[in-house]
RODO-2510 file (C-alpha; in nm, 4 decimals, decimal comma):
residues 307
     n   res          X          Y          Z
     1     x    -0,4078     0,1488     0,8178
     2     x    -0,6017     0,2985     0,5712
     3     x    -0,4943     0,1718     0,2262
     4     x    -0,5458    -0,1767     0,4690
     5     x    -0,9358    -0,0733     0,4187
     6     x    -0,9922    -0,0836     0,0492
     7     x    -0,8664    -0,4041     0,0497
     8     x    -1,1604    -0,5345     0,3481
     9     x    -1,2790    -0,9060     0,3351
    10     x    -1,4892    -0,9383     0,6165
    11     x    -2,3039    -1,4635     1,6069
    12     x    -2,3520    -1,3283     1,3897
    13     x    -2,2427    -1,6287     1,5817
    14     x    -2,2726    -1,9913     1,3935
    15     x    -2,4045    -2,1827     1,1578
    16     x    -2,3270    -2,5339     1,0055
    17     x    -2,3206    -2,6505     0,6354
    18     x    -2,4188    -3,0049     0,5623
    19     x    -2,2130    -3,1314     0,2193
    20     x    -2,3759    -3,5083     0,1223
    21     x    -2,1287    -3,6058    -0,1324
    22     x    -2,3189    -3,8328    -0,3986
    23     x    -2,0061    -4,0454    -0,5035
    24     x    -1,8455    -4,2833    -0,2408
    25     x    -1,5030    -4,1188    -0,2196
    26     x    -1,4697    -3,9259     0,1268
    27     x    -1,2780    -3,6088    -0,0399
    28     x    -1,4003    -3,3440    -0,2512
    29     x    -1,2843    -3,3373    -0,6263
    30     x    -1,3833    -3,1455    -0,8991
    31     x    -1,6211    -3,3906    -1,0349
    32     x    -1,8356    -3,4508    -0,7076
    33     x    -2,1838    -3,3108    -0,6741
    34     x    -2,2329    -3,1850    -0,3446
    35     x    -2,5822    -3,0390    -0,1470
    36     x    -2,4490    -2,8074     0,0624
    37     x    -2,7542    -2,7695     0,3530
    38     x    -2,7009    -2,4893     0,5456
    39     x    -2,8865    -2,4757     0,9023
    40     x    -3,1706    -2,2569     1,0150
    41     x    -3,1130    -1,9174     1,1750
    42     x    -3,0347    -1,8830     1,5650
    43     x    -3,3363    -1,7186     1,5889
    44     x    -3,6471    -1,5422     1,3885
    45     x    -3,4201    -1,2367     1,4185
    46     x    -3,0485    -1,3906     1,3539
    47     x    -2,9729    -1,0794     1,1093
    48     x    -2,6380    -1,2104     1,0343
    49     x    -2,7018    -1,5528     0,8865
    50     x    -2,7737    -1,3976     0,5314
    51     x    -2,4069    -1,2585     0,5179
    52     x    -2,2002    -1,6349     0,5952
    53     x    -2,4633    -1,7909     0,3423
    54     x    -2,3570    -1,5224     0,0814
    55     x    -2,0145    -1,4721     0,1564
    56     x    -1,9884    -1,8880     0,1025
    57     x    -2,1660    -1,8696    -0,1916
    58     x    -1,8612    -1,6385    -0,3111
    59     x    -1,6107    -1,8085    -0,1979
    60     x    -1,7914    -2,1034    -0,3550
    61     x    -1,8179    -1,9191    -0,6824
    62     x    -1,4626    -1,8354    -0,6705
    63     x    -1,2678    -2,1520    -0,6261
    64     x    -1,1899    -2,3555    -0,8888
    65     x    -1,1054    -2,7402    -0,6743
    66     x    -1,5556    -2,8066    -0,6391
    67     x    -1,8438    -2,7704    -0,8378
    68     x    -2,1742    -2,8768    -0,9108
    69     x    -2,2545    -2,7698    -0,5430
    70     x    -2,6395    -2,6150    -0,4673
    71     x    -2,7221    -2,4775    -0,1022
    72     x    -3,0212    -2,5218     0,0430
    73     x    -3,1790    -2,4105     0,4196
    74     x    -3,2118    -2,7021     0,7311
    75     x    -3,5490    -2,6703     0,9418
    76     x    -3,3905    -2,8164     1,2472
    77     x    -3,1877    -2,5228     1,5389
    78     x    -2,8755    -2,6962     1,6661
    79     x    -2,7026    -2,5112     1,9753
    80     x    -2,3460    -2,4282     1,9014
    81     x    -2,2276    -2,6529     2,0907
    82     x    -2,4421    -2,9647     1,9495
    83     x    -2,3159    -2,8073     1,5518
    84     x    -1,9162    -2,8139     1,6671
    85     x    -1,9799    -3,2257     1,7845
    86     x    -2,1795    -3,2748     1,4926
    87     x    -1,9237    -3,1339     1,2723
    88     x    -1,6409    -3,3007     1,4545
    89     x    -1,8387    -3,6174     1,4077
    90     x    -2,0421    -3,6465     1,1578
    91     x    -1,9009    -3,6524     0,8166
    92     x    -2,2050    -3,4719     0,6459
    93     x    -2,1076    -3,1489     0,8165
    94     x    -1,8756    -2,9925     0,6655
    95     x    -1,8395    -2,6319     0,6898
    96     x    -1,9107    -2,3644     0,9912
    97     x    -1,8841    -2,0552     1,1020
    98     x    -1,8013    -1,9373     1,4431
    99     x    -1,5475    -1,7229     1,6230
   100     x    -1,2665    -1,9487     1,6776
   101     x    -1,0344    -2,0638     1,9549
   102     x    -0,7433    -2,2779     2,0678
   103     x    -0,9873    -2,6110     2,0958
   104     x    -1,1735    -2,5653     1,8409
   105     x    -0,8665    -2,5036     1,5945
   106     x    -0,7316    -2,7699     1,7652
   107     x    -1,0639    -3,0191     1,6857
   108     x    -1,1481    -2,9013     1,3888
   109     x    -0,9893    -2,7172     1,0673
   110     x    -0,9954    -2,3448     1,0366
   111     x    -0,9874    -2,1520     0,6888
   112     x    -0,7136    -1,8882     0,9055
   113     x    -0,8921    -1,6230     0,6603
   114     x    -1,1457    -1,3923     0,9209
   115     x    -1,4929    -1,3339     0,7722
   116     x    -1,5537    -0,9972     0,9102
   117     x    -1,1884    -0,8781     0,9125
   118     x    -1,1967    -0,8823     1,2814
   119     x    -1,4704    -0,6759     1,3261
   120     x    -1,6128    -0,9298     1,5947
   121     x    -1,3370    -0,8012     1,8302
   122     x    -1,5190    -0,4821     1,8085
   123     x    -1,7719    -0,5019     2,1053
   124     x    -2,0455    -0,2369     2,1651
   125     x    -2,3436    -0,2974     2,3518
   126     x    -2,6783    -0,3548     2,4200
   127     x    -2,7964    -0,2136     2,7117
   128     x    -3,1091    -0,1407     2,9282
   129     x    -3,2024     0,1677     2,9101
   130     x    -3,1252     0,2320     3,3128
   131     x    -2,8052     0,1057     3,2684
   132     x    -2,6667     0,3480     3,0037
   133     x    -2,5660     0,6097     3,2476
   134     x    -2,3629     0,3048     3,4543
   135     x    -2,1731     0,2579     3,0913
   136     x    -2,1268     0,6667     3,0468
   137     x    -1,9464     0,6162     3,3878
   138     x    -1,7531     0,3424     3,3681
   139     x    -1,4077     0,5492     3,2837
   140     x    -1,1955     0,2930     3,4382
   141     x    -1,1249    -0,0774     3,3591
   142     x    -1,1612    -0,1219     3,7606
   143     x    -1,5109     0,0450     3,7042
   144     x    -1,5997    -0,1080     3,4194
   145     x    -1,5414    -0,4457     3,5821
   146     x    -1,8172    -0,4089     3,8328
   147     x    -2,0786    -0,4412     3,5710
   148     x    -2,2168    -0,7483     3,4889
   149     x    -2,2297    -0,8529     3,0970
   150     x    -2,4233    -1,1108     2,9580
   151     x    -2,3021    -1,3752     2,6876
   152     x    -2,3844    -1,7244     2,5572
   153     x    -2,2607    -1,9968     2,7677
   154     x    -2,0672    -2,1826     2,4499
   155     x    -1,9514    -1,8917     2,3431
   156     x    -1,5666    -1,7871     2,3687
   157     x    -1,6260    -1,4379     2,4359
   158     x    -1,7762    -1,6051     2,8166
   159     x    -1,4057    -1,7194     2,8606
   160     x    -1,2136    -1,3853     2,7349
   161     x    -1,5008    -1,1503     2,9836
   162     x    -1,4465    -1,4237     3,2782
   163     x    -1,0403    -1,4488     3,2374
   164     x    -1,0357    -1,0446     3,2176
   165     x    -1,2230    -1,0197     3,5548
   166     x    -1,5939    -1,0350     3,4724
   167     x    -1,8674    -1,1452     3,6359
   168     x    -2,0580    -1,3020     3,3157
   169     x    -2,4436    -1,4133     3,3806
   170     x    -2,4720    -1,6761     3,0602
   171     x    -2,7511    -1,8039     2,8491
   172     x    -2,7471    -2,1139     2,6437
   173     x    -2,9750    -1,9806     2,4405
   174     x    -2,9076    -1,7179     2,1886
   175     x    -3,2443    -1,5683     2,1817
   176     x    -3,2624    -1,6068     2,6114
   177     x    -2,9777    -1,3360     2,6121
   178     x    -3,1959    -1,0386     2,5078
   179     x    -3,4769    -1,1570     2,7722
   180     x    -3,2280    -1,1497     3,0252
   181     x    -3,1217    -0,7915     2,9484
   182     x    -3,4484    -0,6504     2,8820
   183     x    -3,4949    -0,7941     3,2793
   184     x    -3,1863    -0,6384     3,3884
   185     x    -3,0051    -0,9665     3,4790
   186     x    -2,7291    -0,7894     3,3437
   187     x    -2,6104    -0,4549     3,2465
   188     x    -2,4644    -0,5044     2,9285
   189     x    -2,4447    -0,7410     2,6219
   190     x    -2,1080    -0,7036     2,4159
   191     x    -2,2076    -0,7527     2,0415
   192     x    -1,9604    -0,7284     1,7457
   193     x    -2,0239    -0,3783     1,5618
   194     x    -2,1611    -0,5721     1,2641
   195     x    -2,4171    -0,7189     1,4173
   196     x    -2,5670    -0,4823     1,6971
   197     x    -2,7163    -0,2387     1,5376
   198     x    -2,9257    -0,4998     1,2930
   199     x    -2,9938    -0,7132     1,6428
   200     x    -3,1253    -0,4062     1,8119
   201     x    -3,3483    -0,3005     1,5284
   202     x    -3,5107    -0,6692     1,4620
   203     x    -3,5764    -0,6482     1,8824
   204     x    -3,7284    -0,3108     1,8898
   205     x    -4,0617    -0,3461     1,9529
   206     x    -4,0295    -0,7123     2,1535
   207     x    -3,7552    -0,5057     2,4026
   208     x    -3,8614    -0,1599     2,3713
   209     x    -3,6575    -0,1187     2,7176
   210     x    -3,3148    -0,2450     2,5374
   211     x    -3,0730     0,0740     2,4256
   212     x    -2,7949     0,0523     2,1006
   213     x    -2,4916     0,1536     2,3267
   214     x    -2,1984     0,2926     2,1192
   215     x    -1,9574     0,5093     2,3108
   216     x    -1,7179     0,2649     2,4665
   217     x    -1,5855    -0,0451     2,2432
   218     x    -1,4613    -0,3357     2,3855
   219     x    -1,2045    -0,5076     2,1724
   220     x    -1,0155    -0,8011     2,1646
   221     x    -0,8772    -0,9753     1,8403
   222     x    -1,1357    -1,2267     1,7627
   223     x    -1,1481    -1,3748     1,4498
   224     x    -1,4554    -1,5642     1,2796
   225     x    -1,3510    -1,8102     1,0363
   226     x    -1,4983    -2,1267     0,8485
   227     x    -1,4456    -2,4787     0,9723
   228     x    -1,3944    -2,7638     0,8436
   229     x    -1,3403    -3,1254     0,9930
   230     x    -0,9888    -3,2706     0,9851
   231     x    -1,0871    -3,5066     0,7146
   232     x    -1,1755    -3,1852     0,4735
   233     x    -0,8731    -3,1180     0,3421
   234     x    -0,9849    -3,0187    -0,0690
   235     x    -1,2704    -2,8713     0,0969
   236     x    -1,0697    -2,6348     0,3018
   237     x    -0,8095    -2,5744     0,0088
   238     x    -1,1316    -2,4597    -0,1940
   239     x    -1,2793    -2,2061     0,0691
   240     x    -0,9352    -2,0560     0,1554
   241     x    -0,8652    -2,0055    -0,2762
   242     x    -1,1844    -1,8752    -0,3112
   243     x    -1,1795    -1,6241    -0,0669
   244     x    -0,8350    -1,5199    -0,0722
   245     x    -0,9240    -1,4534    -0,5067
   246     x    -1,2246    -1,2597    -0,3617
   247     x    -1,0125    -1,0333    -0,1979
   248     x    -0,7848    -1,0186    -0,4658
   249     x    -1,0221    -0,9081    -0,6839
   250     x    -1,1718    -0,6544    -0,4289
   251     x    -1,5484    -0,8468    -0,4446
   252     x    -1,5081    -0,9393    -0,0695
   253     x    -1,4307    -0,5528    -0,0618
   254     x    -1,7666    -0,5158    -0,2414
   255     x    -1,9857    -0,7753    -0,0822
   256     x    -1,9235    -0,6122     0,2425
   257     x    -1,9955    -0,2552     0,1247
   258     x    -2,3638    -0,3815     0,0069
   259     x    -2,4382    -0,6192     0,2858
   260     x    -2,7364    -0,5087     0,4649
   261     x    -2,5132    -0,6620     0,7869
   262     x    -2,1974    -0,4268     0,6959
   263     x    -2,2785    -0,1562     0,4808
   264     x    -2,3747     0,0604     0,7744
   265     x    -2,0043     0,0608     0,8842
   266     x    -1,8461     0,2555     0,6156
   267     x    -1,6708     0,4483     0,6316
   268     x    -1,5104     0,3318     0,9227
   269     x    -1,4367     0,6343     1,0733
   270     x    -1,7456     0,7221     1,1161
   271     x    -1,7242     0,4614     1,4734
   272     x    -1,3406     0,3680     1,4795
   273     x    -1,2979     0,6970     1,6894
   274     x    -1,4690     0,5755     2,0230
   275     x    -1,3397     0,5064     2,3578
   276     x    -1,1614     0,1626     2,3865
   277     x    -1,1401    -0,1028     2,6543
   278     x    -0,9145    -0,3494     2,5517
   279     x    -0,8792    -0,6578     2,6494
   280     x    -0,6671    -0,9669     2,6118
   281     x    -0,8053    -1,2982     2,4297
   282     x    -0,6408    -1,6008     2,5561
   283     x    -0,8379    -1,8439     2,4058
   284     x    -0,6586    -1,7063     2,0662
   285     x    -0,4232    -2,0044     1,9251
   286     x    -0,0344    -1,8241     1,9735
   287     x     0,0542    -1,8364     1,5763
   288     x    -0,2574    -1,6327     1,5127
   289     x    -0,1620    -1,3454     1,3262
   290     x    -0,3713    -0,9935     1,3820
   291     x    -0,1934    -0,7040     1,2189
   292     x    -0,2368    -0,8180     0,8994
   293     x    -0,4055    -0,5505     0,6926
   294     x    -0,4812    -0,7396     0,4047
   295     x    -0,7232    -0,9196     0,6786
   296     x    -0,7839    -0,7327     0,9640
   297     x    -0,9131    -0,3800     1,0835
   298     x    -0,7216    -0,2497     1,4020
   299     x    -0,8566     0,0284     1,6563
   300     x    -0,6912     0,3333     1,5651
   301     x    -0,3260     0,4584     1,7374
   302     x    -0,5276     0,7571     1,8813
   303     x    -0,8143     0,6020     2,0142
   304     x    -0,8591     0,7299     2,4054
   305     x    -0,8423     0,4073     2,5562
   306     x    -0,9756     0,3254     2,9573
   307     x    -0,6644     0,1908     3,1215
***
């Protein structure tokens, strides 16, 4: 597993890339200038929006099927939901980020390459502060199934918590989530390990109540990829060259090392040797492939897991 980790390419949750191609044709070729908008943050405090925008600016940089491509930032918040239609629908979206699942592989095109090398799977948690010692408890998957996690309604992490026996209390909102555990609607929030520890620092002082709870993992395979629409096809060839050449050349490897988002990971060790709940993901489409090294990090053989 460990040689698998040199090679690393890696909510957080969404956002949506507008391409306005300035010549008529509706595919991508190597003479086309392109304005790739990308939308506003979640939230004041989405940490993770920095890391798609640069790791598609490499992938960008790496390809060789576009060019003559500039990014620039939207002003208008879309829910995740609204950004899938639009993208569906609207043929200036063009690229997005999310953590997939069977309908939306099966609406829109996935670059099958994950962006965080699985590391959404890994959950820990936010928690109240009163609620940590509930978590310290929880040594059984019957146990742990009494409390009460919180997620974002159009999220499929709702659907993989519900089908393993959750009660879920949902937001539609991304920021809403962090008000509603700060007011102990729920016990816990599952957040991918990449993304709550930044999360919890930008909330500090707003939730001064809300705890970084790292003990127990919750994992399921979960990939986040790009998407494309159907109609993409050069555009999807591009992303999927330019980041499979990035981890060829070990600057995905790199890029994940030095982003503020990641860098606190490594080594991995460091927080691959907690206590695991797994779970299931059915929402996964069945050819997905997760014991790939070359793209994804697994939970170590080891691990004490809560059965």
């Amino acid at each position: 597993m460990m040689a698998g980790f040199h090679r690393l390419h890696t909510r957080m949750h969404c956002a949506v890339i507008s391409l306005i191609c300035l010549l008529p044709s509706t595919e991508l070729y190597a003479t086309d200038t392109l304005q790739i908008q990308v939308q506003a943050k979640q939230s004041e405090f989405d940490t993770s929006h920095d890391y798609f925008i640069g790791l598609l600016e490499l992938a960008l940089n790496k390809q060789t099927l576009l060019s003559g491509w500039t990014l620039s930032v939207q002003t208008d918040l879309m829910t995740q939901e609204r950004a899938l239609h639009q993208l569906k629908l609207n043929p200036s979206y063009a690229v997005y980020w999310a953590g997939t699942s069977r309908q939306r592989e099966n609406n829109l095109q996935a670059i099958r390459i994950p962006l965080t090398k699985g590391l959404l799977g890994f959950r820990v948690s936010l928690a109240h502060k009163d609620n940590v010692e509930k978590l310290n408890l929880a040594l059984s998957k019957e146990q742990f199934l009494k409390l009460v996690p919180c997620q974002a309604a159009q999220w499929p992490d709702t659907d993989i918590l519900l089908k393993a026996g959750f009660n879920v209390v949902s937001s539609p909102v991304y920021e809403g989530l962090f008000k509603q555990l700060n007011t102990q609607r729920c016990d816990f929030f599952p957040r991918g390990v990449a993304e709550a520890e930044s999360e919890y620092l930008a909330r500090k002082e707003s939730y001064p109540r809300v705890r970084l709870y790292k003990d127990t993992i919750i994992h399921y395979p979960f990939p986040m990829y790009f998407f494309v629409s159907q109609d993409k096809k050069r555009l999807a060839e591009a992303l999927e060259q330019g980041l499979e050449k990035a981890i060829d050349d070990g600057s995905f490897d790199q890029f994940m090392r030095r982003h503020e988002t990641t860098r606190h990971l490594f080594p991995l060790n460091n927080w691959l040797n907690a206590r695991y709940l797994m779970l299931d993901n059915p929402t996964l489409p069945d050819d997905t492939v997760t014991t790939d090294e070359r793209y994804w990090i697994q939970p170590p053989g080891n691990a004490e897991m809560i059965r």
